[in-house]
N, C-alpha and C positions, 0 to 999 in steps of 0.2 A: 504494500500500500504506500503511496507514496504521500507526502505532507497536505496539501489541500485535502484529498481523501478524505485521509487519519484527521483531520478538523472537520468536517463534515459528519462524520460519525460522532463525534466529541457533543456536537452542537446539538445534535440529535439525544443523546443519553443524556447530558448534564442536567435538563430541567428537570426530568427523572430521575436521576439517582441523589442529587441535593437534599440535605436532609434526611435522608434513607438513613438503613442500618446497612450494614456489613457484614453477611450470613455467612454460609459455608462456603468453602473452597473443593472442588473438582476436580482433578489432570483426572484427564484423558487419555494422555499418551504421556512422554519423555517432554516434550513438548508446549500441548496441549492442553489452557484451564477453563474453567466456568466457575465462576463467580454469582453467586446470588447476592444483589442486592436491594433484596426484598422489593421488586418490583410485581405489577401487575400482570396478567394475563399469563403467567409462565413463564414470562420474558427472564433471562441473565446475560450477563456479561461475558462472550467468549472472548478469550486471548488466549492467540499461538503467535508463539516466537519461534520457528521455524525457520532458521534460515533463508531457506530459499523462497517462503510466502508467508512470512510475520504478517499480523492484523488482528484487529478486534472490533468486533461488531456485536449487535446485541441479536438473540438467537431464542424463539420458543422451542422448548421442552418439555418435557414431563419427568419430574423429580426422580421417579421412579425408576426410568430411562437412564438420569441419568447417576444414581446411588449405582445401579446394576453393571454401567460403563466403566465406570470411577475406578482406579486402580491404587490400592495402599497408599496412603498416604506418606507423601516424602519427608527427610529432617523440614525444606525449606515449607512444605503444606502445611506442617505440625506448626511452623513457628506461626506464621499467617494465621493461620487459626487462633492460635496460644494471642497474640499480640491485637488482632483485629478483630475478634468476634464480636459483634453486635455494637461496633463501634459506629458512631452517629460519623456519615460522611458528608465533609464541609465544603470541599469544592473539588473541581476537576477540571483539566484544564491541558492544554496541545504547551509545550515547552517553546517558546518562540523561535522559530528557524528550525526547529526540529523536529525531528519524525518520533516525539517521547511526548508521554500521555501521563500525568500524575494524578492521583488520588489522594488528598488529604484525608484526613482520618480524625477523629477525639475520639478514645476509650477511656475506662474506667479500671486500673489497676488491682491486684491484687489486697493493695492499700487502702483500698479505694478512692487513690490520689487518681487527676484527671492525666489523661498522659496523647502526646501528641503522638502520629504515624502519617505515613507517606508509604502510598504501594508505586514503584514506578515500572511503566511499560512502555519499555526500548524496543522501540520496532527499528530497527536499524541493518538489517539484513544480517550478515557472517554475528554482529556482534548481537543481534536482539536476545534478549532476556527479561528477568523480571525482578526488582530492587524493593526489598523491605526497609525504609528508612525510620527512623527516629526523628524526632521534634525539630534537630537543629537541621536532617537531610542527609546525616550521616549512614553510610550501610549495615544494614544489623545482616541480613543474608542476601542469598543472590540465588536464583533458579540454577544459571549456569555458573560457573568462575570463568571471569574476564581478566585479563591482564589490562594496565594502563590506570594511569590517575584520574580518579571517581570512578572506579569499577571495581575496586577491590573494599573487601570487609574493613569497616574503619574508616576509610573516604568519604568526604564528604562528596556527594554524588554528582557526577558531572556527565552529560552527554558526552559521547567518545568522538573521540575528532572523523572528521570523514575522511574517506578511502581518496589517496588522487585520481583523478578524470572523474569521480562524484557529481553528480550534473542532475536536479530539478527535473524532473517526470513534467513534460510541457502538457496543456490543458487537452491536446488532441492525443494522447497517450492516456487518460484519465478516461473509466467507464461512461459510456452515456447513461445514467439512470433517470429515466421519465418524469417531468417535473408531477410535485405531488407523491411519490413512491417515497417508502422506508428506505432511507439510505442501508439501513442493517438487514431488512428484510429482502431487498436486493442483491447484498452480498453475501448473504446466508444461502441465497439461491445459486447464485451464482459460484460460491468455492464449492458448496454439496456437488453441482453440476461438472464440477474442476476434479475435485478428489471422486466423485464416480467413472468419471473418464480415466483418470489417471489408476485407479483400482480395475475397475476394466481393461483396461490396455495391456497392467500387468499379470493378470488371470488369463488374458488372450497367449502371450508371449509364454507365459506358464505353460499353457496347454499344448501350444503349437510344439515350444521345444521339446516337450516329454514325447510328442509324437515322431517327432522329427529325430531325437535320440535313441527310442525304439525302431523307427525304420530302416535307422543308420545302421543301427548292429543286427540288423538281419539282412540287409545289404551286403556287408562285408562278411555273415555267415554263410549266405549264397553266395557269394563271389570266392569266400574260403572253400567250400566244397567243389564248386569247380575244377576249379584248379587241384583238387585232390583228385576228383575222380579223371581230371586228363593226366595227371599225376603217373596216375597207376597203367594207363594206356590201355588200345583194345583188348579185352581177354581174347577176342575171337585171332587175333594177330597171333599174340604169345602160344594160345594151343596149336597155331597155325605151323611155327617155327619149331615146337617142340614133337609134331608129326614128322615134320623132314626130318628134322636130329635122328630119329627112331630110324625112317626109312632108309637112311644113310649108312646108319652107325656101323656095317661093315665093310664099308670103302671109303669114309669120308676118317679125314683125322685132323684136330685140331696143332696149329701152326700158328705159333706165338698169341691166340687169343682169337683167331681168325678162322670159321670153319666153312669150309665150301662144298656148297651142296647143289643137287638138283632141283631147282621150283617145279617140281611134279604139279602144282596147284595153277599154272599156266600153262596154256597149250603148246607154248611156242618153249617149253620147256629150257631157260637158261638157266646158266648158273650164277648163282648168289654166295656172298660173305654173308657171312652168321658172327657176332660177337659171341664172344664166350672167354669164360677163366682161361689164362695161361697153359695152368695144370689141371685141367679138365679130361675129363674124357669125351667124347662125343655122347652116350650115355647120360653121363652126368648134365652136358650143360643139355640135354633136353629134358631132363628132371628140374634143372632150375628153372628151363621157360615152361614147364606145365604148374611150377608152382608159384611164378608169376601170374598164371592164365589162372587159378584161384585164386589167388590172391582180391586178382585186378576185378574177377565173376562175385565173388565174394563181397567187393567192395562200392562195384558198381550197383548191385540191389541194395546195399544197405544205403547208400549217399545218394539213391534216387529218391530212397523212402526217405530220407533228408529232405532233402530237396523239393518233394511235394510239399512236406510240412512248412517250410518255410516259404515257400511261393501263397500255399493257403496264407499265413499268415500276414505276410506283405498286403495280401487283397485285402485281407481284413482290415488291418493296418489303412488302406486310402479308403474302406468304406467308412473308418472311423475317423479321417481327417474329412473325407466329405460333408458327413456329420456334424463334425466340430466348426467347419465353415459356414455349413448350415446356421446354426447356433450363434455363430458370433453374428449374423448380417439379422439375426432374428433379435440381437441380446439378449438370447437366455442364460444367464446366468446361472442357474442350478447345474443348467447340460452341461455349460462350459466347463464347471465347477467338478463336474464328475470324471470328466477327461484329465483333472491333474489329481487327483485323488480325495479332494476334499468332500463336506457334506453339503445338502442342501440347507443352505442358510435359514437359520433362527434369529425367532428373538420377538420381542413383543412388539415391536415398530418394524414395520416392512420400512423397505427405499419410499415406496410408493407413498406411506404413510408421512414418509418427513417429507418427501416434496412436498405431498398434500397442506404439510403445514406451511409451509410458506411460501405457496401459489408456484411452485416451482416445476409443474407437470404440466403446464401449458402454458400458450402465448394468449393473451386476452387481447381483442380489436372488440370494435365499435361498428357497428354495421352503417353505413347512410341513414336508416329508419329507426336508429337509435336500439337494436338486437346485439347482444352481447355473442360476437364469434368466440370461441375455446379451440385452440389449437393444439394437438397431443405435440410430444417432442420428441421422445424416444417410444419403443415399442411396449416396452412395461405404461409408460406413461399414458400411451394409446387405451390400453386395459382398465387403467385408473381414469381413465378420461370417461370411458364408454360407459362401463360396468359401476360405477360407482360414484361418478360427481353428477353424469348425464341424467335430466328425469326420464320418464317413459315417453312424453309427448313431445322431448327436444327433437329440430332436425338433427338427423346423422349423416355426414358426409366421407365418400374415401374417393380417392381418384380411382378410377375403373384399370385392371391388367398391370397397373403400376405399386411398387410399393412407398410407402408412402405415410402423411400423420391422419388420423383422423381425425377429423373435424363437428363442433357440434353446436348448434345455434341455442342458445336457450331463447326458452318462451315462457315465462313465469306465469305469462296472463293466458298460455294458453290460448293465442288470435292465430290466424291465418299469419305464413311468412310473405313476406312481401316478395314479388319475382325479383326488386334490385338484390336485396337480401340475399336470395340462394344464391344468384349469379356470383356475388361481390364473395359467399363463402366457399361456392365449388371452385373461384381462382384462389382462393387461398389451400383449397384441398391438393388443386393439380399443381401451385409454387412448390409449395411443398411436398412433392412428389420425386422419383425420380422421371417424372414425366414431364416435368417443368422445362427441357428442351425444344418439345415437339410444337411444333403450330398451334396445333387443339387438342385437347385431352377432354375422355371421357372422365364425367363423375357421378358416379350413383350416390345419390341419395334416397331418405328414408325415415320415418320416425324409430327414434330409439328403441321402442320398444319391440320392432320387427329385425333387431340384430342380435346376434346369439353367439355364443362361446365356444366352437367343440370342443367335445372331452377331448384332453390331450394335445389342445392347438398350443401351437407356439405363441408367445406375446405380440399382441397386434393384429391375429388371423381371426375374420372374424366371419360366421355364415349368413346372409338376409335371407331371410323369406318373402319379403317383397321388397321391390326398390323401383324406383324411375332415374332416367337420363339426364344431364346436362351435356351440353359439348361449351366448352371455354377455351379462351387464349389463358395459360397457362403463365400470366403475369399479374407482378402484386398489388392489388387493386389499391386506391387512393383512401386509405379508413385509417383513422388516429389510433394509435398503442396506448389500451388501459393503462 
């Protein structure tokens, strides 16, 4: 988050949490806290200091949610707790020039003496962390240990100087969020939308390599038996040469390793060298090519029976990457999930559930005739769009043979949709399509209540029992963003 941001979100909590108390503390991860401070509706305080995407915004939850998340309490959670509980908080406020957020604090001591505190939140990228200060702004603890003067226990606290080439995030690098929206509930949507991608991507890369690691080593187990069984040569050759040796063996004699014989097996009947032992006998070296010619018979039915198995296998193997491609263009993530060995995901809040909480499972427009459009995003989100936000007598929209979001008009009052209405929602059906290329795209629509779920369908597949036609230009019509 860069400084105007992180002040914007600032401006947003401060009338809120002023006055407030200072409840319990949450990590999440290494990283990762939530802060209650005793606000309304569910509402706390997230901060991560994460390196690479430090920020804090404010975040609904359910306590429940988030005791069950919470992992053991650290030295620096226990002091926060021990120091800041239920401490009246007095102001809060963006560090001027900087990307650090402070919390002033008054609690009540052991003593029952009044006693100052100061939480400070360094968003600063490599160095972000989080400082328990005392009255005068000195450091009592520290999330991570920093090096550098006002970073260390005992300092009095000072932002860390910045990195050279350090350079202001300019206002066209800055999110657009829609005037009127939650700055926090914007980017609640939008990092959940960050970290599901970025957890998807790596369940995808998970899954892929484990496939791609099994195919490898039976690749090279098939290419190892090859080369064994050309290894071992024709047996049909070997008993071939060890009949001559026989036929021979009382006019033929071996001469330095070298034994010459009649190709009785050709018509044109020449004569051939034969390898063979030194000190052999003619006898002998056709005992050793008849026990090559088992060998080789022996070794070719067993490395065939190899070899089937593993060819079965290999097919297996692309029907279960076809599968898994399947899967990933669908985001099912249970399927995905099964391909690297893991379980089907628990837990008392689906994804779908927390988008749900902070409008994060669709786009919302405005129709011309004042009809609220709902745009799905992803294909879970499609599901949660259809099945569970839509009533029964909303329109339902999909682009026709294409995949795609579905689309759904609400009608609260239950009136006829107006024809600008569906036109203006089946172009947002076919934009968001992959049929948004084409000239004109088909888009069926339908009321809610004549679309259905097969057992078994992937996220997003859905069956109508009845539907009617649009044909649209497959561009994003002129309607203002909820």
């Amino acid at each position: 988050m860069d400084r105007p941001l992180i002040e914007k979100v600032v401006d947003e909590i401060r009338p809120l949490a002023i006055d407030g108390r200072f409840g319990r503390v949450f990590q999440l991860s290494r990283f990762e806290y939530i802060f209650d401070l005793r606000l309304r509706d569910g509402q706390y305080l997230f901060v991560s200091i994460e390196p690479a995407a430090p920020r804090l915004y404010l975040v609904r939850r359910k306590l429940k949610d988030l005791e069950r998340a919470a992992l053991p309490p650290t030295p620096f959670a226990l002091q926060m707790r021990s120091r800041l509980a239920n401490a009246e908080i007095t102001d809060m406020y963006t560090v001027a020039g900087e990307r650090v957020v402070e919390l002033k604090l008054t609690g009540v001591d052991e003593a029952g003496e009044r006693v100052q505190s100061g939480l400070v939140i360094q968003l600063t990228g490599r160095s972000s962390d989080l400082f328990l200060t005392d009255g005068e702004g000195r450091i009592i603890a520290a999330a991570r240990l920093n090096q550098g003067t006002g970073q260390e226990i005992g300092d009095k606290y000072a932002p860390p100087p910045r990195p050279e080439g350090f350079t202001e995030a300019t206002p066209s690098d800055a999110p657009e969020i829609p005037a009127g929206d939650s700055v926090s509930e914007y980017l609640d949507a939008e990092f959940e939308e960050r970290d599901r991608i970025r957890r998807f991507t790596a369940m995808v890369n998970d899954a892929r390599g484990k496939l791609r690691s099994e195919t490898a080593k039976r690749e090279k187990l098939l290419d190892n038996l090859l080369r064994d069984r050309e290894g071992h040569g024709d047996p049909e050759q070997w008993k071939r040469i060890g009949d001559l040796l026989l036929a021979s063996a009382g006019n033929a004699e071996n001469r330095d390793g070298t034994i010459r014989v009649i190709d009785l097996y050709d018509e044109a009947q020449p004569e051939i060298e034969i390898k063979a032992e030194v000190n052999a006998t003619v006898t002998e070296a056709a005992e050793a090519y008849f026990r090559k010619y088992t060998k080789a018979r022996n070794a070719e039915k067993e490395i065939a029976s190899r070899i089937e198995q593993v060819e079965k296998e290999l097919e297996s193997l692309r029907q279960r990457s076809a599968r898994l491609e399947a899967a990933i263009e669908a985001e099912d993530e249970d399927e995905i999930r099964s391909f690297t060995g893991g379980k089907k995901q628990q837990g008392p809040q689906t994804k779908s559930e927390k988008k749900a909480s902070t409008g994060g499972f669709a786009r919302s427009f405005l129709s011309s005739d004042g009809f609220e459009i709902l745009v799905g995003k992803k294909a879970k989100d499609n599901d949660y769009l259809t099945f569970r936000a839509a009533k029964s007598l909303d329109t339902w929209m999909h682009a026709a043979d294409y995949p795609g979001s579905h689309v759904v008009v609400r009608n609260p009052g239950r009136k006829e949709i107006p024809q600008r209405t569906l036109h203006e929602a089946a172009q947002l059906a076919a934009f968001y399509s992959q049929g948004k290329k084409q000239t004109k795209a088909a888009v069926h629509y339908t009321e809610k209540k004549f679309v259905n779920k097969p057992r078994g369908a992937a996220p997003g597949l859905v069956s109508l029992s009845k539907f009617k036609t649009l044909l649209v230009e497959p561009v994003f019509p002129d309607l203002p963003s909820e």
